[in-house]
Structures are given as structure tokens and as C-alpha cells.
N, C-alpha and C positions, 0 to 999 in steps of 0.2 A: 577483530571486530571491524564488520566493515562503516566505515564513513554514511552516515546518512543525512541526504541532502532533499529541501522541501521545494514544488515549484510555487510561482508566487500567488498561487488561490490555494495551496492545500493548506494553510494551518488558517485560514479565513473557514472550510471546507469542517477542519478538524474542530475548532471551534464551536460553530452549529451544531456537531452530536451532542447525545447526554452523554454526560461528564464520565458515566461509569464506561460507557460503550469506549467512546474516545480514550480511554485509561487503557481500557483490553486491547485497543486497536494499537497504541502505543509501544506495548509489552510484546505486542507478537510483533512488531516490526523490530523493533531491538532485538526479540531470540532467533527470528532471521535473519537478521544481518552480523548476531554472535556464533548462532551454529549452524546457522542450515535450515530451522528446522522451522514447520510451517507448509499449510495450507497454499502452494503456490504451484501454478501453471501457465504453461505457454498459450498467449493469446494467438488469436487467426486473423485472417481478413483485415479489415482497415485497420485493427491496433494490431497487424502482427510487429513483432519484434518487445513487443511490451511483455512484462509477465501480472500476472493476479494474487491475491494474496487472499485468502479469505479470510474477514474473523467474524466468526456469525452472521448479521444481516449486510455487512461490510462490505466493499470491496477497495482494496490497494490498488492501482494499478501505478507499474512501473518498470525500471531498468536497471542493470546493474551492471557496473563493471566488475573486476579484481577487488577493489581497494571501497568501493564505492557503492549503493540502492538511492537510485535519484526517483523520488515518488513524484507522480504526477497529477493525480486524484485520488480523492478518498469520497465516497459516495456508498448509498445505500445501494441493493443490487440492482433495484427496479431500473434505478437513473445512472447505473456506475459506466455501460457502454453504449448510453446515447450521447 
């Protein structure tokens, strides 16, 4: 399992959702950083190096080392790469 690390507005971020969404958003971040497994791709352009994570209207975006997924936003998709 890798280490999962929040930047300082995402649980301000994760807060704001409804509680059910932010629950789902939760659980898929834990079964990707337990298996692998998950909605995620490689961003382009200004956020490359970051990757996305999807869970419904969601979006993750982040990084990851070996040991480590340091999240940097958690946003709706309209607002997640303004």
C-alpha cells in the first residue's frame, strides 16, 4: 500500500463535496494506491507530469512515487484543470 499524502487545500477541497461522493472518492484513492487499480491517466500540457484519477464527476489530480500518491486537487471536472 502506497503512502498517501494530501496538499494543504485538498481535504478543505474534499470536505466541500457531498459526503457520499467524497466517500467514493476516498475508496478509489485507497484501491489505487492498494492495487493499481482505477480510472487514471497521464496529464499533457501545463499539468504534465501529474496524473488523473477519475471517480464519476471527480477528478484527482496527482503524483506518485514507489512508496508514495501525493494528491494535489480534488475538484469537479468542469473546475478540476482551470
Amino acid at each position: 500500500m502506497k503512502q498517501i499524502r494530501f496538499g494543504p487545500g485538498v481535504p478543505a477541497e474534499i470536505r466541500a463535496i457531498p459526503r457520499e461522493d467524497a466517500l467514493a472518492i476516498l475508496r478509489a484513492l485507497h484501491r489505487y494506491g492498494e492495487m493499481g487499480e482505477g480510472n487514471v491517466k497521464a496529464l499533457t500540457g501545463d499539468l504534465k507530469g501529474l496524473l488523473r484519477l477519475r471517480v464519476g464527476n471527480y477528478r484527482l489530480l496527482f503524483d506518485e512515487t514507489e512508496t508514495s500518491i501525493q494528491v494535489h486537487r480534488v475538484a469537479d471536472r468542469k473546475d478540476a484543470y482551470r
